[in-house]
LUMLUMGU-971395 format. One record per residue (C-alpha): x, y, z. Coordinates in nm, 3 decimals. Example, Ala and Ser with C-alpha at 12.3 -4.5 7.8 and 13.67 -1.06 7.14 Angstrom:
REM residues 2
<x 1.230 | y -0.450 | z 0.780> $
<x 1.367 | y -0.106 | z 0.714> $
This chain:
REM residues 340
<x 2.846 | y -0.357 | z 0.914> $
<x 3.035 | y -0.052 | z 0.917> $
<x 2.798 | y 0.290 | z 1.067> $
<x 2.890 | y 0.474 | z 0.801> $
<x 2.834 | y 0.258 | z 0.528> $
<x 2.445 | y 0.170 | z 0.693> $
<x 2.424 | y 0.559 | z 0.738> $
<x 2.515 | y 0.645 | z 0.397> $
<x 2.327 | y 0.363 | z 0.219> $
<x 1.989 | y 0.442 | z 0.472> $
<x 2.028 | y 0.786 | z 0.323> $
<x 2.033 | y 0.739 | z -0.037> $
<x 1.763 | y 0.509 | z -0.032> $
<x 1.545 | y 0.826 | z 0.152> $
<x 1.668 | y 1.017 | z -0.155> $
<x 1.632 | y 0.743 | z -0.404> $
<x 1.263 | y 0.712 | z -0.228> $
<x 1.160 | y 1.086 | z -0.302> $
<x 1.294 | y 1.109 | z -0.614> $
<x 1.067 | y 0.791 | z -0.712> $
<x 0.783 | y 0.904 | z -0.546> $
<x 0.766 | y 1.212 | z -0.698> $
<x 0.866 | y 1.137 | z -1.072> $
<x 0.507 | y 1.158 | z -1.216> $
<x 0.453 | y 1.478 | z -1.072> $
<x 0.546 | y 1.705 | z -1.374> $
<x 0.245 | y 1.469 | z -1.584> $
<x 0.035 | y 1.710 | z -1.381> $
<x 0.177 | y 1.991 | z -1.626> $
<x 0.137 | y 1.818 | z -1.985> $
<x -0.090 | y 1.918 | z -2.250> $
<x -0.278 | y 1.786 | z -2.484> $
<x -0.094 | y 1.461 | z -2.508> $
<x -0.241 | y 1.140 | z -2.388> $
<x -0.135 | y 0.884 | z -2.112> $
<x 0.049 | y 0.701 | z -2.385> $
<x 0.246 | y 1.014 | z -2.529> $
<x 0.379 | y 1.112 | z -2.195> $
<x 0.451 | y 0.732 | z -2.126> $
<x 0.646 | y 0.621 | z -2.389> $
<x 0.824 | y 0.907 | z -2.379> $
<x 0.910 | y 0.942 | z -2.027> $
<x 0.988 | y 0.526 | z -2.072> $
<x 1.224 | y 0.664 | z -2.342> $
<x 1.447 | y 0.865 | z -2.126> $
<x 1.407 | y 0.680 | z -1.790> $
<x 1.470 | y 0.306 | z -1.935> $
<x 1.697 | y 0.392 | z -2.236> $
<x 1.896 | y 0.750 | z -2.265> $
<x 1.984 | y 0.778 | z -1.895> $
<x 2.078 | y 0.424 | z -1.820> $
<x 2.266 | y 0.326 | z -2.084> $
<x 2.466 | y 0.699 | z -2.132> $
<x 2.582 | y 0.635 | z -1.723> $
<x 2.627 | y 0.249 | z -1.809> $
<x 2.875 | y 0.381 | z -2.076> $
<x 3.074 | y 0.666 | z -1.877> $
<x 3.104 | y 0.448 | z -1.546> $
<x 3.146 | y 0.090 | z -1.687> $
<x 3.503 | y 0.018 | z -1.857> $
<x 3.453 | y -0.219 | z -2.212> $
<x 3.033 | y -0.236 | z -2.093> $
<x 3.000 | y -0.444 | z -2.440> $
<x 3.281 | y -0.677 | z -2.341> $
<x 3.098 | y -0.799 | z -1.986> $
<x 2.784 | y -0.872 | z -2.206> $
<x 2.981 | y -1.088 | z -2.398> $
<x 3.095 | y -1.259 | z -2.087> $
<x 2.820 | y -1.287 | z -1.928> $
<x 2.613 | y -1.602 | z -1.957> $
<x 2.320 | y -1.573 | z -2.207> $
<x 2.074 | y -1.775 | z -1.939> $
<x 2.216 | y -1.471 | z -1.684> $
<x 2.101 | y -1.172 | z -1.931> $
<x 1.789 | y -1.328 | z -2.048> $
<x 1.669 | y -1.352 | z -1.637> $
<x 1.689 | y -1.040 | z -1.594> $
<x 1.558 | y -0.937 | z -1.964> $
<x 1.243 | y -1.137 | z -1.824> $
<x 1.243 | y -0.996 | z -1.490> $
<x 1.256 | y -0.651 | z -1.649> $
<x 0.992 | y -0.737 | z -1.906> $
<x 0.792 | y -0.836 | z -1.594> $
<x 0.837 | y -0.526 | z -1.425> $
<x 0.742 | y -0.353 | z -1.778> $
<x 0.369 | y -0.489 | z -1.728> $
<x 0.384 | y -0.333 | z -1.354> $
<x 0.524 | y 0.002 | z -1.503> $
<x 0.218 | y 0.024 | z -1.787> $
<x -0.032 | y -0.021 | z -1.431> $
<x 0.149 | y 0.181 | z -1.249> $
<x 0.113 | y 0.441 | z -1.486> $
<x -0.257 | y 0.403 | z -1.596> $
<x -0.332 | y 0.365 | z -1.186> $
<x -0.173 | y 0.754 | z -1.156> $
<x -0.341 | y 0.866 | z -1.459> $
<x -0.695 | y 0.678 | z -1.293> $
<x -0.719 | y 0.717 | z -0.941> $
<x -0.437 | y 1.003 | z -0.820> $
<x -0.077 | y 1.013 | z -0.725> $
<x -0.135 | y 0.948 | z -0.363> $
<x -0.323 | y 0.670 | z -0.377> $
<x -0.173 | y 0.491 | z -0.713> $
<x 0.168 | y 0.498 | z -0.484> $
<x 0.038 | y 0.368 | z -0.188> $
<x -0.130 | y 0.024 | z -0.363> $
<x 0.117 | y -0.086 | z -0.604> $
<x 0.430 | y 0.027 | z -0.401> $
<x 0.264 | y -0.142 | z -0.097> $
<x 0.251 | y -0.482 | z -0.269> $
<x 0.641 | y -0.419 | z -0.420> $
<x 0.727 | y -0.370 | z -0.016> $
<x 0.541 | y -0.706 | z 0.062> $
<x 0.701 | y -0.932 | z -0.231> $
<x 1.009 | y -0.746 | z -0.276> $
<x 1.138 | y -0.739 | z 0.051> $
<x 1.033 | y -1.092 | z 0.206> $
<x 1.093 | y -1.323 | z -0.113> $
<x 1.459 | y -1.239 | z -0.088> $
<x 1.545 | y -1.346 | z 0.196> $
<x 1.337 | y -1.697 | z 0.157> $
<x 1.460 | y -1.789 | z -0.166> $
<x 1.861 | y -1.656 | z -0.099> $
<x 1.895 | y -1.643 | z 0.250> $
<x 1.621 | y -1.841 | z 0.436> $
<x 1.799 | y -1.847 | z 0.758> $
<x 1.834 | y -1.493 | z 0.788> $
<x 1.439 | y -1.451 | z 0.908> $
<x 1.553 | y -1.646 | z 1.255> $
<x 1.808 | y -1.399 | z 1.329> $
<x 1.795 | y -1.069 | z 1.508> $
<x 1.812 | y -0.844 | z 1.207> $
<x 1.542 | y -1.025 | z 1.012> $
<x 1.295 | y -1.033 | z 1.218> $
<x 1.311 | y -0.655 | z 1.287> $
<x 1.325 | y -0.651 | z 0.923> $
<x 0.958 | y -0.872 | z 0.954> $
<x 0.843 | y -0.628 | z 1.208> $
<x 0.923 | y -0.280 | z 1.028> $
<x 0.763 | y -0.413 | z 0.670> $
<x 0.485 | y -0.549 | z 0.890> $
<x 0.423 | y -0.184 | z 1.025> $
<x 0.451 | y 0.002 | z 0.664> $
<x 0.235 | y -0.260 | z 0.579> $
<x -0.025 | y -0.129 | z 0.820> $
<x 0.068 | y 0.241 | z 0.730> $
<x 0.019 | y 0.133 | z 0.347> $
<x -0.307 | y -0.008 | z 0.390> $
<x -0.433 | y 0.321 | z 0.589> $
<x -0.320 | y 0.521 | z 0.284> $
<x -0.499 | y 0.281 | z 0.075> $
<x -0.810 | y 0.322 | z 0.317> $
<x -0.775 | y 0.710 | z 0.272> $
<x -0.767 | y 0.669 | z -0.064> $
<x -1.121 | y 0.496 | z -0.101> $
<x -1.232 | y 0.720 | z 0.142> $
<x -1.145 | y 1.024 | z 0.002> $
<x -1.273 | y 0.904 | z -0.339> $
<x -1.638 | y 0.805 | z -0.208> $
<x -1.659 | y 1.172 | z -0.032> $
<x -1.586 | y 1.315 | z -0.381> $
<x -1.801 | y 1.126 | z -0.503> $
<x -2.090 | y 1.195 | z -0.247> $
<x -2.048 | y 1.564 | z -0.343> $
<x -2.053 | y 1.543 | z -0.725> $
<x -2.316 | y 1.306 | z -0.713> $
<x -2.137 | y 1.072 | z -0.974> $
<x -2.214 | y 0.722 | z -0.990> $
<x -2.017 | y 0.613 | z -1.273> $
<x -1.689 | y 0.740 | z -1.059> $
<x -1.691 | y 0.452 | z -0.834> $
<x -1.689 | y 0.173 | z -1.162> $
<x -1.361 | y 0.423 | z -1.278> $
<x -1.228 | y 0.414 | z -0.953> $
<x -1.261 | y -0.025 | z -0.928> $
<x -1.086 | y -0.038 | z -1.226> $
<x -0.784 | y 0.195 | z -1.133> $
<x -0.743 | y 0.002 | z -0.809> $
<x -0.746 | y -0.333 | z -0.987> $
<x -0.488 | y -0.228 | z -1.245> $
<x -0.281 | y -0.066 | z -0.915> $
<x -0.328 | y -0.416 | z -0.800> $
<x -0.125 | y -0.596 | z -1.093> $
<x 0.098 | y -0.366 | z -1.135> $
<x 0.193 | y -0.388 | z -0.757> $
<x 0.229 | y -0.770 | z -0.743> $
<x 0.473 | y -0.739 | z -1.091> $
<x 0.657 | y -0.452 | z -0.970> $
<x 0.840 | y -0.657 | z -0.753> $
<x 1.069 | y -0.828 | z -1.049> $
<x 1.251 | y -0.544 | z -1.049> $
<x 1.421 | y -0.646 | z -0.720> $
<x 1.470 | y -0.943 | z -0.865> $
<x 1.646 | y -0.846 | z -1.178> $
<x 1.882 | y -0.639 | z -0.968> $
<x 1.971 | y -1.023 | z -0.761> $
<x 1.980 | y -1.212 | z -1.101> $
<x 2.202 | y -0.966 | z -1.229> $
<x 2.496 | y -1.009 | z -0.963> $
<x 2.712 | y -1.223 | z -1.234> $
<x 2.749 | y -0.894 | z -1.425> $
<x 2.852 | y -0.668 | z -1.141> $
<x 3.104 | y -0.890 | z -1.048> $
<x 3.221 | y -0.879 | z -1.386> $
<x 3.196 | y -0.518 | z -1.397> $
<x 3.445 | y -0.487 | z -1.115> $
<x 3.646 | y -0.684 | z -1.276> $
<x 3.689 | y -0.489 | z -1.577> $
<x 3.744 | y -0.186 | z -1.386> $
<x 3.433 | y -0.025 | z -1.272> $
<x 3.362 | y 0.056 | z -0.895> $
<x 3.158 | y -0.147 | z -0.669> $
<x 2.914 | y 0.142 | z -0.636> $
<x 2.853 | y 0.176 | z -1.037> $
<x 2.873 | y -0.226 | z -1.082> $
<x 2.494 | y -0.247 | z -1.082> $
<x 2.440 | y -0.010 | z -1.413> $
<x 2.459 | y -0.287 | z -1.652> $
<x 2.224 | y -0.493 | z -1.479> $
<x 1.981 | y -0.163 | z -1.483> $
<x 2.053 | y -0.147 | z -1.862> $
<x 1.919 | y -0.510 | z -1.970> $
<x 1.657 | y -0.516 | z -1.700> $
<x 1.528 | y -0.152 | z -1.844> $
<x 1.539 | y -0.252 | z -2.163> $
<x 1.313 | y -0.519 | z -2.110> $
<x 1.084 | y -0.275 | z -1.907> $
<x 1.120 | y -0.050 | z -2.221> $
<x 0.994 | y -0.331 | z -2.481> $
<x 0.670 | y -0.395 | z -2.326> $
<x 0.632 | y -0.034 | z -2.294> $
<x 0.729 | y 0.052 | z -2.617> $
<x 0.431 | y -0.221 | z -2.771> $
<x 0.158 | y -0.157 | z -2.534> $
<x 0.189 | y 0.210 | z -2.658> $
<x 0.256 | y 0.193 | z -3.008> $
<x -0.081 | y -0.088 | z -3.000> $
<x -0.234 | y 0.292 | z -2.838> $
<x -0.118 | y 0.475 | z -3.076> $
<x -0.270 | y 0.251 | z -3.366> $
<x -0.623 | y 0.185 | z -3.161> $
<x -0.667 | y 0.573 | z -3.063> $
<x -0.470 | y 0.794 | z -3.337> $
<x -0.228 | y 0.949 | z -3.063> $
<x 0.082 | y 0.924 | z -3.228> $
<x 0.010 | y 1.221 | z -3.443> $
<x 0.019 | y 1.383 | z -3.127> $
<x 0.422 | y 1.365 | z -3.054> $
<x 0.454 | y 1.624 | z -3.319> $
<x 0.208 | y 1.870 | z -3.212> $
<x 0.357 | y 2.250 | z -3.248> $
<x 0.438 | y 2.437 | z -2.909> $
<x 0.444 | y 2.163 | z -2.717> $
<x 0.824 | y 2.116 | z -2.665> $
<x 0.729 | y 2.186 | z -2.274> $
<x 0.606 | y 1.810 | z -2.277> $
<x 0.906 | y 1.675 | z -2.402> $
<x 1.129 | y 1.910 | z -2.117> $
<x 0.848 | y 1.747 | z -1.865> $
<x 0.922 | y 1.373 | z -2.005> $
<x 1.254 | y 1.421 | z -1.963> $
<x 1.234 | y 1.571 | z -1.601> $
<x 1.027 | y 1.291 | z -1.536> $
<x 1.273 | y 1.061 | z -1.667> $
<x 1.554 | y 1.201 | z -1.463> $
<x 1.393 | y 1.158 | z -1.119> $
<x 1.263 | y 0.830 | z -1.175> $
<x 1.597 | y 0.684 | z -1.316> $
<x 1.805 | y 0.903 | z -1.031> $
<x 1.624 | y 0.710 | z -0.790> $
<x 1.681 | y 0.369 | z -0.898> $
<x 2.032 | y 0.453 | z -0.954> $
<x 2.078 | y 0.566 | z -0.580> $
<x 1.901 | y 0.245 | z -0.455> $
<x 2.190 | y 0.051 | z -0.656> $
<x 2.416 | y 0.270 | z -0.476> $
<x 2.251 | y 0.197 | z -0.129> $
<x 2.213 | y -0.209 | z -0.163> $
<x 2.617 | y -0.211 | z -0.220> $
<x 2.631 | y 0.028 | z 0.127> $
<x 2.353 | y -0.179 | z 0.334> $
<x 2.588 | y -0.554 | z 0.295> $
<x 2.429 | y -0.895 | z 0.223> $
<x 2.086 | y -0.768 | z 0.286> $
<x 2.097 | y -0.478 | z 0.123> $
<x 1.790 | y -0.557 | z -0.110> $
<x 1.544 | y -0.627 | z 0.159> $
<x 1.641 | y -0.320 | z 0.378> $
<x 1.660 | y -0.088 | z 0.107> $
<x 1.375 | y -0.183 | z -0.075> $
<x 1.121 | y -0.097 | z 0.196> $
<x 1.316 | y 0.198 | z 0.293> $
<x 1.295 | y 0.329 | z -0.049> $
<x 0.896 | y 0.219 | z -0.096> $
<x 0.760 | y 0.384 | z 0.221> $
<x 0.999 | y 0.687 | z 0.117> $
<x 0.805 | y 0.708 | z -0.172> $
<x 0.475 | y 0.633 | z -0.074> $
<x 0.529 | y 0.933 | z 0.190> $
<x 0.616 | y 1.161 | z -0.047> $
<x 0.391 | y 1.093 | z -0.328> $
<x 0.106 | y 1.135 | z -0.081> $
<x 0.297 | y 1.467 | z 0.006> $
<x 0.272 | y 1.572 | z -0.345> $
<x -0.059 | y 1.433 | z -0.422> $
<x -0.173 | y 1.698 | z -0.070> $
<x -0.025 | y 2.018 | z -0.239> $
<x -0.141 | y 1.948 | z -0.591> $
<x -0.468 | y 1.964 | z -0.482> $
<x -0.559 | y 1.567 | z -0.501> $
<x -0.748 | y 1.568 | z -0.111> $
<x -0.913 | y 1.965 | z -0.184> $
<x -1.259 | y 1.868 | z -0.090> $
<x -1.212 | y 1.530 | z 0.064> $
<x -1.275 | y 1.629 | z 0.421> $
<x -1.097 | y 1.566 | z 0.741> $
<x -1.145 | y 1.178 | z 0.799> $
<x -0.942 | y 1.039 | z 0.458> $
<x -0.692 | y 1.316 | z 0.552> $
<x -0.640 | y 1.213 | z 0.913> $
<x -0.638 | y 0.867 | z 0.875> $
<x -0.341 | y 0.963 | z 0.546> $
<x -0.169 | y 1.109 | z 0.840> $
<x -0.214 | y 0.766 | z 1.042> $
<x -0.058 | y 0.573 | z 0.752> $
<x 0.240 | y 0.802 | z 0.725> $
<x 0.321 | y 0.793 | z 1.097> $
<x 0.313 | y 0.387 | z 1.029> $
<x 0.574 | y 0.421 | z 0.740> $
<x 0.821 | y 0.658 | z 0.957> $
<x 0.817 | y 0.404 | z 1.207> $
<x 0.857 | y 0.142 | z 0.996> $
<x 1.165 | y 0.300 | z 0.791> $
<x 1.289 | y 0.364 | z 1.203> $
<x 1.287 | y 0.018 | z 1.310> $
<x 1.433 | y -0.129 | z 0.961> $
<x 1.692 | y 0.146 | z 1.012> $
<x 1.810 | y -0.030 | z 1.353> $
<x 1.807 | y -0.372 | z 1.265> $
<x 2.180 | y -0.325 | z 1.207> $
């Protein structure tokens, strides 16, 4: 592989990392709406508007390599997406329940453990006996262990909060976050596997005319818009149960829908850019980048979730042993880094 294609896709899946580790931090600055509002409509611009719009400017006659492409090809990853729709929903209720940090370190945790070993067994089995895959095994392995000492963190910093307040019932609404975190993390990894299923329709892409590096986008588009139909009932079924919907129209707030669409921006950026960096990284481009781009974003969610105040009060143990876990992932992301 050549260094500058493994430099340049290692880099964009750090920046494709940040940008999805840090997506739901403008929630933080919404008003009045509920979980669902901001939701739907950050699902909106992230798994509709953006993808499509760059699927249209970058992909020559997009409509034409549907057509092409076998039915039992776009219906995979339609169901792979719809999957990953379920693991979106958790993802977001686990922010909304139990904090940025500690939301990102569970359910992108589990994505690094499914979405970077199954891979390689069910496509290329061989490649765990080689060199490169089992440095591949030993940096997911250690960002595994830096993962689960966020995770430990997490709990710990919860049960000092609640120590302080004295609140039993946060414990039961802290169970329930981590359990939903839990779901989403082991469905979150179909969205790896939409991008594999979907390799009929970049080759088709280049062959229409688009470039190797945008041949991914109409993959993203089908595999979103599964994503966005699970999203898109699971709300509206809030809307009906809690009379939210009312609530998308609310005067002077216009600053939620500028928020949404920030929101949408970063998270779709970053997906885009780890398309981009699976084409640089060769033949095992998913199960490099995908770790890469987890840890990434577990490190700088937990960043985030540090200056927006989400540890103020914890103490010094949960924060230390956060600091522990983050060492693990840069260490990890080093050794997956020089397995090529």
């Amino acid at each position: 592989m050549a260094t500058t294609h493994l430099v340049t896709g290692l880099s964009l899946s750090l920046i494709s990392g940040i940008f999805l580790g840090t997506f739901a931090w403008p929630m933080k600055k919404i008003l009045l709406w509920k979980w669902e509002n901001t939701w739907l409509l950050y699902s909106f611009w992230a798994l509709i508007i953006l993808p499509w719009s760059l699927a249209f400017i970058t992909v020559p006659d997009l409509w034409s390599i549907y057509m092409n492409t076998p039915f039992s090809v776009l219906l995979t990853v339609f169901l792979f997406g719809a999957g990953w729709g379920i693991a979106s929903i958790g993802f977001g209720i686990g922010l909304n329940t139990i904090g940025l940090s500690l939301g990102t370190a569970i359910v992108l945790g589990l994505n690094n453990a499914i979405g970077s070993i199954l891979p390689i067994i069910l496509y290329t089995p061989n490649e765990l006996i080689s060199p490169a895959g089992k440095d591949i095994l030993l940096g997911v392995a250690i960002m595994l262990g830096g993962i689960l000492f966020c995770a430990i963190a997490g709990s710990q910093k919860e049960k000092a909060l609640q120590k302080r307040e004295n609140n039993t019932l946060k414990n039961n609404h802290f169970t329930k976050g981590l359990i939903i975190c839990l779901i989403a993390g082991v469905f979150g990894a179909m969205f790896n596997f939409a991008l594999v299923a979907g390799k009929p329709m970049e080759v088709l892409s280049v062959q229409h005319g688009a470039s190797v590096l945008n041949a991914a986008n109409p993959t993203w588009c089908v595999s979103l818009l599964g994503g966005f139909v699970i999203t898109l009932a699971y709300c509206l079924y809030l809307f009906r149960n809690n009379g939210t919907g009312k609530l998308m129209s609310t005067p002077g707030l216009l600053k939620n829908w500028f928020y949404t669409a920030i929101m949408g921006f970063m998270w779709f950026g970053g997906v885009a850019l780890f398309g981009i960096a699976v084409m640089n990284l060769g033949k095992l481009g998913a199960s490099i980048g995908w770790p890469v781009i987890q840890s990434m974003a577990v490190l700088s969610g937990n960043v985030v979730g540090i200056i927006s105040g989400e540890w103020k009060g914890s103490g010094r143990k949960p924060l230390a042993t956060m600091l522990i876990g983050l060492l693990l992932l840069v260490v990890g992301i080093l050794v997956i880094s020089g397995s090529f």
